[in-house]
C-alpha positions in Angstrom: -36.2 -119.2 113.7 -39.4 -118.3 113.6 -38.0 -114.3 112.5 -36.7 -116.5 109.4 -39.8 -118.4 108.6 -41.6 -115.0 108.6 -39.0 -113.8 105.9 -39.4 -117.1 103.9 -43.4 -116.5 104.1 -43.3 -113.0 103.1 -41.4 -113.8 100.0 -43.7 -116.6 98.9 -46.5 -114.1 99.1 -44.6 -111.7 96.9 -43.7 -114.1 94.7 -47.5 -116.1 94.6 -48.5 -111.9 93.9 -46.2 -111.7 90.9 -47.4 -114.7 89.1 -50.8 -114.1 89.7 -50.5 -110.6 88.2 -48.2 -112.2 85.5 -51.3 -114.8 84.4 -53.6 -112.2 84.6 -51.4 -110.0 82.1 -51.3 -113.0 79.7 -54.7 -113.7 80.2 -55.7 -109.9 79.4 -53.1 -109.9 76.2 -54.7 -112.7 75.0 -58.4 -111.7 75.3 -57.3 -108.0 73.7 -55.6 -110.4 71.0 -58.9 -112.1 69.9 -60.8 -108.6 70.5 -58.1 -107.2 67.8 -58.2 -109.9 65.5 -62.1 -109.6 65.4 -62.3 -106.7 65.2 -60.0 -106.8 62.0 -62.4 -109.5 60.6 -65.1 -107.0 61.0 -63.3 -104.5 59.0 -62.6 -107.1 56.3 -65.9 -107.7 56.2 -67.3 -104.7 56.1 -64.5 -103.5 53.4 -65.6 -106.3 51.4 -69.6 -105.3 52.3 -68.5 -101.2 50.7 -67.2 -103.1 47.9 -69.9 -104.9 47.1 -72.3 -101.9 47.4 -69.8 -99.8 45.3 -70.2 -102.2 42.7 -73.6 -102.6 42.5 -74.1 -98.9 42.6 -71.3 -98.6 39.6 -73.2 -101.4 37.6 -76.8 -99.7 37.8 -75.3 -96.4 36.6 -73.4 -97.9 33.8 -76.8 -99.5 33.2 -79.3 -96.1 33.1 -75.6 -94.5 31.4 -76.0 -96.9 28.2 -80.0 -96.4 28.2 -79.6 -92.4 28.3 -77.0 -93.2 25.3 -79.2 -95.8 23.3 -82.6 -93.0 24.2 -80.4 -90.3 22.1 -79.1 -92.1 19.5 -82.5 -93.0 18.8 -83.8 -89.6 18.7 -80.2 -88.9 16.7 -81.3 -91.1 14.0 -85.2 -89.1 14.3 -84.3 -85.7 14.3 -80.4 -85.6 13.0 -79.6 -82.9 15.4 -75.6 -82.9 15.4 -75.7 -79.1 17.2 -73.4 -79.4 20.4 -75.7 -80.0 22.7 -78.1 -82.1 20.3 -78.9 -85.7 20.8 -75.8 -86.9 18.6 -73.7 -85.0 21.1 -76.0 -86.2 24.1 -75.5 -89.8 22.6 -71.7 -89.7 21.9 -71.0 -87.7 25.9 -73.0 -91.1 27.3 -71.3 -93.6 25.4 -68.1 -92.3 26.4 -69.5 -91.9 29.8 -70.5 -95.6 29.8 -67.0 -96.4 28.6 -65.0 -95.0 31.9 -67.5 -96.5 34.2 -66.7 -99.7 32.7 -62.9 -99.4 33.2 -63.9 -98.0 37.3 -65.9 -101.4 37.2 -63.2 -103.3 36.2 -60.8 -101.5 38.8 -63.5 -102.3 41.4 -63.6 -105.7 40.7 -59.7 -106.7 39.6 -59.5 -109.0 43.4 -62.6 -110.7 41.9 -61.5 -113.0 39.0 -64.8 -114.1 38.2 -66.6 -111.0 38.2 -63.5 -109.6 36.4 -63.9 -111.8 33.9 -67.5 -110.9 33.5 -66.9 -106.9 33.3 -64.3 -108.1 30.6 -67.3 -110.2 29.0 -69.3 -106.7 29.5 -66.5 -104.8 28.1 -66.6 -107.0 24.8 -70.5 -106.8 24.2 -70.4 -102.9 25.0 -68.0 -102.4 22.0 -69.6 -104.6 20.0 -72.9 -102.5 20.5 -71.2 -99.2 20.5 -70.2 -100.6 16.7 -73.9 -101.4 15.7 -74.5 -97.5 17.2 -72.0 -96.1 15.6 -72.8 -97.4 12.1 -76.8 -96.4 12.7 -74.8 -92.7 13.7 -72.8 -92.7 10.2 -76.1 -93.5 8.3 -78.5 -91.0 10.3 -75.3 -88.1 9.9 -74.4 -89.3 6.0 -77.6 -90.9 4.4 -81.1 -90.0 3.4 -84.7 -91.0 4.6 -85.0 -93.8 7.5 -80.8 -95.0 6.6 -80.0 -94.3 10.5 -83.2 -95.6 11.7 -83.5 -98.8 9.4 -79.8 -99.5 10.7 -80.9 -99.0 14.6 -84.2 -100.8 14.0 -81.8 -103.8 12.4 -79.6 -103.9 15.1 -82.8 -104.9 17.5 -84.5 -107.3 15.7 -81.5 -109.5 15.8 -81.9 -113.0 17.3 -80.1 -112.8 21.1 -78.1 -109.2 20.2 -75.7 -107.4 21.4 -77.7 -105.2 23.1 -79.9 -108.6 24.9 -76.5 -109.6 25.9 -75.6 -106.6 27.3 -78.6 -106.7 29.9 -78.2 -110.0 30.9 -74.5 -109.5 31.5 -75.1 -106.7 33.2 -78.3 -108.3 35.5 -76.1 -111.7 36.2 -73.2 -109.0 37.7 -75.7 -107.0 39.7 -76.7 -110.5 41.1 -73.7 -111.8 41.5 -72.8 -108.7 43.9 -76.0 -108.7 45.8 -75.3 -112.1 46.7 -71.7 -111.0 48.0 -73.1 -107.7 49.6 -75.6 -110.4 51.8 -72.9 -112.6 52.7 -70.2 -109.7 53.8 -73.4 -108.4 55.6 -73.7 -111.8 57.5 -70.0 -112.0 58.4 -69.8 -108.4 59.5 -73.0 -109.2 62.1 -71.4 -112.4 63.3 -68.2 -110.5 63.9 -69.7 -107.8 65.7 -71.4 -109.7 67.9 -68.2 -111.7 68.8 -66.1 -108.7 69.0 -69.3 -107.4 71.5 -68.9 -110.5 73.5 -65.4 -110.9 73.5 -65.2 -106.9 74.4 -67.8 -108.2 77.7 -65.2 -110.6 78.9 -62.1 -108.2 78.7 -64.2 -105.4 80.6 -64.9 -107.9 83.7 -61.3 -109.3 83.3 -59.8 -105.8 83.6 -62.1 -104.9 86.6 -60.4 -108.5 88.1 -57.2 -107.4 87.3 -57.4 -104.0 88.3 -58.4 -105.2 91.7 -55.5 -107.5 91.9 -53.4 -104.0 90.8 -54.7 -102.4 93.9 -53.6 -105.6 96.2 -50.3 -105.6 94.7 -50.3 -102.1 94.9 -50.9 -102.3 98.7 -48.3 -104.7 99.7 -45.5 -103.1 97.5 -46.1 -99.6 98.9 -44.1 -100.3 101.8 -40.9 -101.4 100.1 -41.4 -99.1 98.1 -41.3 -96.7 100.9 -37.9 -97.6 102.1 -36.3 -97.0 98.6 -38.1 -93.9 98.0 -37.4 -92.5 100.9 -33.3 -92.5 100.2 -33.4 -91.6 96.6 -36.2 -89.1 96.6 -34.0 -86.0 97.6 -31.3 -87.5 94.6 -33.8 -88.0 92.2 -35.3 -85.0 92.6 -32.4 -83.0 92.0 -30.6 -84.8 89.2 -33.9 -84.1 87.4 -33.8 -80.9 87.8 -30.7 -80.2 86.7 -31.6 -82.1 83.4 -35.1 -80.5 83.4 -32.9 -77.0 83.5 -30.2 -78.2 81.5 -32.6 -79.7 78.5 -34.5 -76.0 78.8 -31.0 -74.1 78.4 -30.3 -76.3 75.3 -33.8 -75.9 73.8 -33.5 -71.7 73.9 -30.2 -71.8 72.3 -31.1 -74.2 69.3 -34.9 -71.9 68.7 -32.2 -68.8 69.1 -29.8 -70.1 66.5 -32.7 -71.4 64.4 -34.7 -67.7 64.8 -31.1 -66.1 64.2 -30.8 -68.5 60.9 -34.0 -67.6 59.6 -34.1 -64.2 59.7 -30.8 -63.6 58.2 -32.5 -66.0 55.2 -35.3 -64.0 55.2 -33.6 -60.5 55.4 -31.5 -61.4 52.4 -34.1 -62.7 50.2 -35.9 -59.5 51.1 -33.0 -57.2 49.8 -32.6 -59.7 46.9 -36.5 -59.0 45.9 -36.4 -55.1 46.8 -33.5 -55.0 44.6 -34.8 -57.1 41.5 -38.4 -55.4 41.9 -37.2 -51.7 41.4 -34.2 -53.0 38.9 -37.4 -54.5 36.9 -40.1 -51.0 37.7 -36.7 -49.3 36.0 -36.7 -51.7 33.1 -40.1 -51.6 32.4 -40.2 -48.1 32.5 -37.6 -47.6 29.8 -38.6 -50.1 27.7 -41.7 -48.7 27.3 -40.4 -45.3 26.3 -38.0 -46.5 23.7 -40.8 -48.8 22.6 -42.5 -45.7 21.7 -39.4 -44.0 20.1 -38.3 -47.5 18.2 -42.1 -47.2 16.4 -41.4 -44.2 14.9 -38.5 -44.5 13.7 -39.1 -48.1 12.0 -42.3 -46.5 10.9 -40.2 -43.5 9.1 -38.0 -46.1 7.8 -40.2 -48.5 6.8 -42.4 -45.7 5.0 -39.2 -44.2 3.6 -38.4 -47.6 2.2 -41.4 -48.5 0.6 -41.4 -45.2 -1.4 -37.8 -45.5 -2.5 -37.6 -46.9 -5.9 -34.6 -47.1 -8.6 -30.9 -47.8 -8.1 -30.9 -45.4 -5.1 -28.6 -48.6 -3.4 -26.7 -46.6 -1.3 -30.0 -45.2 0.1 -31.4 -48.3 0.8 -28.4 -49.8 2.5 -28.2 -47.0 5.0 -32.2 -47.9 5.6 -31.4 -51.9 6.0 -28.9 -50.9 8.4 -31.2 -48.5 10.5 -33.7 -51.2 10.3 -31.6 -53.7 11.6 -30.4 -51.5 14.3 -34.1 -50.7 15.4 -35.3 -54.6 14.8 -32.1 -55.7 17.6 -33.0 -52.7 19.9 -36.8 -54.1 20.0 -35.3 -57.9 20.2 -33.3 -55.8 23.3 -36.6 -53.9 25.1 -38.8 -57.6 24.6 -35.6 -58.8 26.8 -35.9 -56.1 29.4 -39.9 -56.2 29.4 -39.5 -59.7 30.2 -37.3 -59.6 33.1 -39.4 -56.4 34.3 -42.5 -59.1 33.9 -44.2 -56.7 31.7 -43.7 -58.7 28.8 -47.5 -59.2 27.8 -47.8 -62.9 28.3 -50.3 -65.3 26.2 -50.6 -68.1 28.1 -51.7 -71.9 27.0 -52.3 -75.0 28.1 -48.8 -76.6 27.7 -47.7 -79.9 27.4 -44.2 -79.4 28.5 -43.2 -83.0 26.9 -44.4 -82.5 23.7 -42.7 -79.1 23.6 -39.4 -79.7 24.4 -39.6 -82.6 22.3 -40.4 -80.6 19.4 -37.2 -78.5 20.5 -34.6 -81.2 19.5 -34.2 -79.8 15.7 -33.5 -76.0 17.2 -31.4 -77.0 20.1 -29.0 -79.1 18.0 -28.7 -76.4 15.8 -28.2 -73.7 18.5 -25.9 -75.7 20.5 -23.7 -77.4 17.5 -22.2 -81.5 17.0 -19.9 -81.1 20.2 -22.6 -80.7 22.7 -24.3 -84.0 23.8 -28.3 -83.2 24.9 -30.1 -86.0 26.6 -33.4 -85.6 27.3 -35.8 -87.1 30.3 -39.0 -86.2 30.2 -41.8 -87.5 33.1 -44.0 -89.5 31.1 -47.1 -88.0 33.4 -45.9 -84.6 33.5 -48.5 -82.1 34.5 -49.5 -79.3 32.5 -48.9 -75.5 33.3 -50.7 -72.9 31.6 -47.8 -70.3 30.1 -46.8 -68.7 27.1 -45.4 -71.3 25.0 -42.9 -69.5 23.0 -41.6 -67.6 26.2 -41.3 -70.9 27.6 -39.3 -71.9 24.2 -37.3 -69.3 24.7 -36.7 -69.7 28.5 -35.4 -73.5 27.9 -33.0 -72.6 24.5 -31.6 -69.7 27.0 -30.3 -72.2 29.6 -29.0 -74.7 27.1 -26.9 -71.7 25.5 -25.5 -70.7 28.9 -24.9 -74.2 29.6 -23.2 -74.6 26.1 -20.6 -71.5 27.1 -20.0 -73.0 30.7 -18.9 -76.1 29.0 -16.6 -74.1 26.5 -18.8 -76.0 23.5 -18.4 -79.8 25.1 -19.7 -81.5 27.1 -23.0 -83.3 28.4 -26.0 -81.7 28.7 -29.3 -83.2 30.5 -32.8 -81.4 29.8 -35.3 -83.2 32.4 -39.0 -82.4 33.9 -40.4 -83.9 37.5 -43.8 -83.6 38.9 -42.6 -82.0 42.8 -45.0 -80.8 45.5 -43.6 -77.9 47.2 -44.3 -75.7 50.9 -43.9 -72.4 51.1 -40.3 -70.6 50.3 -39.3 -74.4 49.6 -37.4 -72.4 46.5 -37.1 -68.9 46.7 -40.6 -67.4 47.8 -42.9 -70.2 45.5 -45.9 -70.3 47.3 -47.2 -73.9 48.4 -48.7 -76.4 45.8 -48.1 -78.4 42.9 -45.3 -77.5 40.3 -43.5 -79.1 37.2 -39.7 -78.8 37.5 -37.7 -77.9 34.2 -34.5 -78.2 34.7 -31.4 -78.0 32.4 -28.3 -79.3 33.8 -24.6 -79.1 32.8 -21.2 -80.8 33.6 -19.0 -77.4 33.2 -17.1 -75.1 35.2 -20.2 -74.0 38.0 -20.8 -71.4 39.7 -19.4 -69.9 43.1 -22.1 -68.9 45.9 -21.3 -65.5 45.2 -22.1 -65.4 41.5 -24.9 -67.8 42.4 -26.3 -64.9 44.5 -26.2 -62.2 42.0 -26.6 -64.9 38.7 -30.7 -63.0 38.4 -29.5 -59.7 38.1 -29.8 -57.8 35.1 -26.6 -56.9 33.1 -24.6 -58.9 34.9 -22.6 -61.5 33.4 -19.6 -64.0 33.7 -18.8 -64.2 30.0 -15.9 -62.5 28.0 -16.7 -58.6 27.0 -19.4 -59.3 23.4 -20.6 -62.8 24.2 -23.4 -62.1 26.5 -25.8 -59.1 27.7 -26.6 -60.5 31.5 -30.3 -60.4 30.3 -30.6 -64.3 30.2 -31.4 -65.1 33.4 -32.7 -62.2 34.2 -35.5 -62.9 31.3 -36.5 -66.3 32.6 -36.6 -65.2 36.2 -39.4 -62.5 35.4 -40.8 -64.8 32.9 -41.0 -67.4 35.6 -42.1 -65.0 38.6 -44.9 -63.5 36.0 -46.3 -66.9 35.3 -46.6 -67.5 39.0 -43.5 -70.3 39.5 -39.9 -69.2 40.5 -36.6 -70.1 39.4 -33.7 -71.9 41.6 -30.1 -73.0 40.4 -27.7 -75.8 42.2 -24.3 -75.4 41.5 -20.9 -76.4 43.0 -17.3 -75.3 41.4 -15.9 -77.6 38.4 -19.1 -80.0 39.1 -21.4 -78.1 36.6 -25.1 -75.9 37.2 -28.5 -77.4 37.4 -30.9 -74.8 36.7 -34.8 -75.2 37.4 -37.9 -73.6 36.7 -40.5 -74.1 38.5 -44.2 -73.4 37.0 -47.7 -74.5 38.7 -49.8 -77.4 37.8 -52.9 -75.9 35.8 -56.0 -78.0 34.4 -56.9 -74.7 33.2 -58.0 -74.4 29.3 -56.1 -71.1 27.4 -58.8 -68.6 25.8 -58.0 -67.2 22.3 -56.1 -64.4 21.9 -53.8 -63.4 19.0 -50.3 -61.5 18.8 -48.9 -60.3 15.2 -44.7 -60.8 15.0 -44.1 -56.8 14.9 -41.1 -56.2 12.9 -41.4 -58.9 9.9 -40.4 -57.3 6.5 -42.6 -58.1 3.6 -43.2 -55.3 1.5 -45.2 -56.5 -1.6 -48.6 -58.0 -1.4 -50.0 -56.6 1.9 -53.3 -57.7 3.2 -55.7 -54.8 3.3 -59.4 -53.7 2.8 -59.5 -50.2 0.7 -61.8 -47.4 2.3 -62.1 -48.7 5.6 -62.2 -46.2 7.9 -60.1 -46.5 10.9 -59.8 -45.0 14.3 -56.7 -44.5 15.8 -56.5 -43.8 19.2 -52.8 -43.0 20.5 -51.4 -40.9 23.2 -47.8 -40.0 21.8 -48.0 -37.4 18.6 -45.1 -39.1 17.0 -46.3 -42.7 17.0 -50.0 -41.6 16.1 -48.5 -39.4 12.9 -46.4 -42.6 11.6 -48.9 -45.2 12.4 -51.8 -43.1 10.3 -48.9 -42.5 7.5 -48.6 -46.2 7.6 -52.7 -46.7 7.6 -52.9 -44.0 4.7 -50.3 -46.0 2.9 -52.6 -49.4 3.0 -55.8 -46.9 1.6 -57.4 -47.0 4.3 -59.1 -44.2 5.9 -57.5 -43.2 9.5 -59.0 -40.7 11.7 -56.6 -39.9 14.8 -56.8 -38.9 18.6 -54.7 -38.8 21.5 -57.2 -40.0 24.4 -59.9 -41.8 25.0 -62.6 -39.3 25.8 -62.0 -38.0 22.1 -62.2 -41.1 20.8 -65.6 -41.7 22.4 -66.5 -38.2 20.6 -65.4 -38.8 17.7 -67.1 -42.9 17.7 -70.8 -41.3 18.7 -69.9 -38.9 15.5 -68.7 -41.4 12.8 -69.1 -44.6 11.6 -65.8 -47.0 12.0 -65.0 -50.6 10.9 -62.1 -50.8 12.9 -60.7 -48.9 16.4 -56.7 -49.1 17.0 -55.8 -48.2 20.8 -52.6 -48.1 22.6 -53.1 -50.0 26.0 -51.5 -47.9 28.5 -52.8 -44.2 28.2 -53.0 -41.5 30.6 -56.9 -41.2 32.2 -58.3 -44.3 30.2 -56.4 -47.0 29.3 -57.3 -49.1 26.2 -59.4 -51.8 27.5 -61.3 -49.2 29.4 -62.1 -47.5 26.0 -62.7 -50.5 24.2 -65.3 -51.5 27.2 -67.0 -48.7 26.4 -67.0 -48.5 22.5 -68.4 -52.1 22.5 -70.9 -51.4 25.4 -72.4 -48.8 22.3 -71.6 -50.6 19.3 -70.6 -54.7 20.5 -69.7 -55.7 16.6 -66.4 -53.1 16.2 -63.4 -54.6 15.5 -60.5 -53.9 17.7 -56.7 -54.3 17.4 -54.6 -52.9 20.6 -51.1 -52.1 20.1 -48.6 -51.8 22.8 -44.9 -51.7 23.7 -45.8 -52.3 27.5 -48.5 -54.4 29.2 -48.4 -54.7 33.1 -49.2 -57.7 34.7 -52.6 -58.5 35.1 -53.5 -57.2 31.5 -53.9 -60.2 29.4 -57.1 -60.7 30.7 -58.2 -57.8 28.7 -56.7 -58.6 25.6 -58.6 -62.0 25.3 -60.4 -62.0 22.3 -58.5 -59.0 20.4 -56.2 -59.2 17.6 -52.6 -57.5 19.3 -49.6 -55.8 17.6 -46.2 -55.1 19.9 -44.5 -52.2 19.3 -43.1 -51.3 17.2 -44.0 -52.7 13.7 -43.5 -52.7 10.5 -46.5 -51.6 7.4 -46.3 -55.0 6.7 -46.9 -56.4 10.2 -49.8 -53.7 10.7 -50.9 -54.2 7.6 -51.4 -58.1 8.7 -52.8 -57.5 12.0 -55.5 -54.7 10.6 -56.7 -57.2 8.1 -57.3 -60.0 10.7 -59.0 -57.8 13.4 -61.2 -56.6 10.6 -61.8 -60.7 9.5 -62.2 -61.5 12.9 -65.3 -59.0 13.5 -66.9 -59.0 10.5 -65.4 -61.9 8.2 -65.3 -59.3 5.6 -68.8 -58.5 4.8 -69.5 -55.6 6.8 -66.5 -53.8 5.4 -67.0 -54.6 2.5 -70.3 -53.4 2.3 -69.6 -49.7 3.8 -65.9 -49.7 1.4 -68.1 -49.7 -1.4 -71.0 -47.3 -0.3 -68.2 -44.9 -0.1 -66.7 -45.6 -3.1 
């Protein structure tokens, strides 16, 4: 009995333990409650105390922004300066300045409806004083005397005007938020302090509780004890079979993963070895027939202009040669651009506006049968490229989506803003790109044609409907513009292509190319007697290109590198210098460095059939002709690079000394 009664009293204990540590738990739960909910009061009210600072920081800016702005139009109307960084342009960057602090005010403030309201009373008297400025502005810029100053002086002597107003408003908001920044400052000390009482309490609650743990702890360690004891040898091996069999599994998922990856990465390696020597070979060749194409449309063009009479038969032969030497330079641009030596002249795009521009062509290109819809992301980003590569990137994948679809079909033209990691397509590096992508519902694409769909010459289509230079164009036209290319496509679904070209906020210097090879022979634009020096490494382009010159009247004195044409530039006096770009010892930019460092006001014109990447830096600010070219087209880009130095009077001045 009393062996029972023992039981009965040891199980009341347990059980008295258990609810004691079970009101102690609730207890604790609640007091970490109330610490948690003020602490989140404290939060709210300091959020509401940044706020408050924020926008009484915001309003005392917009404040000194609108009295820098009202200071320079008042010197504006003194002085008329309208220079770019005169006090008409000092007063029109404030006012505009004033005018997006306002909308961050509002922003600030949109949770307060009464201070909203007042920014939007602010907002009302701001344009109604920007007016009164504006007109004082016109007068000052368009009238005579004290017009802009009598306006101004006007526009103050008003009775309670705009410009009153417009303090008072802003005062009454800059009170209005000190008095909210003093009472968030109140509530955030009164909730500190109770979250630094309440945080008292649950410190000497834990330390109760903690030494109720260590009773508990005490008088369950002995049954714990007796079921320890039995299961500890089971325990310890079923976990370390799991433990083994969990590290087994681990190393054969990293192995298949590792084994994955480097396959990936050995195949895209290939892939890139491959294209980059297929594009080394390209560019190399293109630049030699480049050379060979100019003089033989030179000879042509020359022998055409001299031909006169009913020679017909003559002159046929000649359109024919230069039609054959005009789609064999369309042909080396193609293979300069896939070799990503095409010489790029990049721009600040917006990719929207472009393709929406495109409609006219594409519906032309494409024909009635071939449905194009178009969605464009309203806040696309800009890239910085060359716009008319990009033109020509976007009408190449409509026409290869045109051909998978036989001529019918649907056809989807779309742009995203994506954020991309490394290798994410292809080997893109990390960062922020806008996706172009033009999408088709025809016959697709197997992964095996997928895999070889960049390489050059290669091609699906029948024998004379395509060169297998498409792709291969907009992938070195994409890689040379820093973006990559990707293409999704399943059998009888249709092919998604994308390109893929960074986000820029980047502005585009100026820089000018002449179209080479367009045919006008009547009318050329030229300045008689200026002399000219030609600079050019192969004999047979230098001897048609000074032909050509001599042809125009000009006066063309030759060399084949650039230390002679340093000679011969100390020597003589030049209006214009025309250098290859790629020569042996010197390249043209080098020389052109040079000739400026000794005379900086000589005009310049570089022509070239090959520019390598990282060239266009060097071309900024030159007039450029691409090989080869027609009289008329060097006629064109001559007279420009001569305007663009001089504007004419320098030439014109040393023409007629000589004559």
């Amino acid at each position: 009995m009393t062996a029972v009664f023992d039981d009965q009293r040891f199980d009341w204990r347990r059980g008295g333990a258990a609810a004691g540590a079970l009101l102690a738990t609730l207890v604790l739960l609640g007091m970490v409650l109330l610490v948690a909910l003020s602490n989140q009061a404290r939060d709210r009210a300091l959020a509401r105390e940044r706020q408050a600072y924020d926008v009484t920081l915001l309003v005392r800016t917009v404040d000194n922004t609108i009295s820098r702005a009202e200071g320079a139009i008042g010197r504006f109307v003194l002085d008329e300066d309208t220079g770019p960084t005169g006090s008409g342009a000092v007063y029109a960057d404030q006012w505009r300045l004033a005018s997006y602090q306002l909308g961050q005010l509002r922003e600030l403030v949109r949770n307060n409806p009464e201070q909203a309201a007042r920014v939007d009373e602010l907002r009302t008297l701001f344009n109604a004083r920007g007016a009164q400025l504006a007109a004082a502005a016109r007068a000052a810029a368009a009238g005579k005397g004290e017009g802009g100053l009598g306006v101004l002086y006007a526009s103050t002597r008003e009775t309670d005007n705009p410009l009153d107003q417009l303090r008072r408003k802003i005062d009454e908001i800059a009170r209005s938020e000190r008095g909210a920044l003093r009472a968030s400052m109140e509530q955030t000390q009164f909730f500190s302090a109770e979250a630094d009482r309440l945080t008292d309490y649950l410190s000497w609650l834990g330390v109760i509780v903690g030494a109720a743990a260590i009773g508990l702890g005490f008088l369950s360690i002995q049954a714990i004890r007796q079921n320890s004891a039995s299961r500890r040898e089971a325990e310890t091996l079923e976990r370390a079979v799991a433990l083994r069999t969990q590290e087994l599994s681990d190393a054969n998922a990293a192995l298949k993963a590792e084994a994955e990856e480097r396959a990936a990465a050995e195949a895209q390696l290939r892939q890139v070895q491959k294209m980059e020597a297929v594009g080394q070979l390209t560019g190399g060749i293109a630049h030699d027939f480049n050379n060979m194409l100019a003089v033989v449309v030179g000879g042509i063009d020359l022998a055409r202009r001299r031909l006169n009479g009913p020679r017909r038969e003559v002159q046929m032969h000649l359109n024919n040669a230069m039609e054959g030497a005009t789609r064999a330079a369309a042909l080396t641009r193609r293979l300069l651009s896939f070799a990503r030596s095409e010489p790029l002249l990049p721009a600040r795009v917006d990719t929207s506006e472009l393709v929406s521009g495109m409609s006219e062509l594409l519906d032309r290109t494409l024909g009635e049968r071939i449905t194009v819809d178009v969605g464009l992301a309203g806040d696309a980003w800009p890239v910085f490229v060359d716009p008319h590569q990009l033109e020509n990137a976007i009408v190449n994948l409509a026409v290869n989506a045109r051909d998978a679809m036989d001529g019918e079909g649907r056809m989807k033209i779309f742009t995203a803003n994506v954020t991309l990691s490394a290798n994410e397509v292809g080997d893109i590096q990390p960062g922020e790109y806008l996706r172009i992508s033009v999408s088709d519902t025809g016959c697709g694409m197997s992964p095996e044609v997928v895999d070889r769909a960049f390489e050059p010459f290669f091609t699906t289509k029948e024998v004379g409907k395509g060169t297998g230079l498409g792709l291969s164009q907009i992938f070195g036209f994409a890689h040379q513009s820093g973006g990559e290319v990707g293409i999704e496509s399943k059998v009888g679904e249709g092919t998604t292509v994308s390109i893929y070209l960074p986000r820029t906020e980047v502005q585009a210097a100026e820089v000018r190319m002449h179209p080479a090879m367009h045919n006008r022979e009547q009318h050329d634009p030229s300045v008689p007697g200026a002399r000219i020096l030609l600079v050019e490494d192969d004999p047979r382009v230098r001897s048609a290109t000074v032909g050509a010159l001599e042809d125009l009247d000009y006066e063309p004195v030759s060399c084949s590198s650039g230390a002679e044409a340093i000679e011969l530039f100390e020597a003589q006096d030049f209006d214009l210098v025309i250098s290859d770009v790629i020569m042996p010892e010197m390249t043209g930019p080098e020389l052109v460095r040079e000739l400026k460092a000794r005379r900086p006001d000589t005009a310049i014109l570089f022509v070239t059939g090959f520019v390598g990447e990282g060239e266009s830096d060097d071309l900024i600010s030159h007039e450029l002709l691409r090989k080869p070219f027609t009289v008329s087209a060097l006629a064109t880009a001559v007279a420009a690079a001569l305007d663009r130095e001089t504007s004419g009077s320098r030439v014109s001045a040393a023409a007629g000394a000589r004559a």
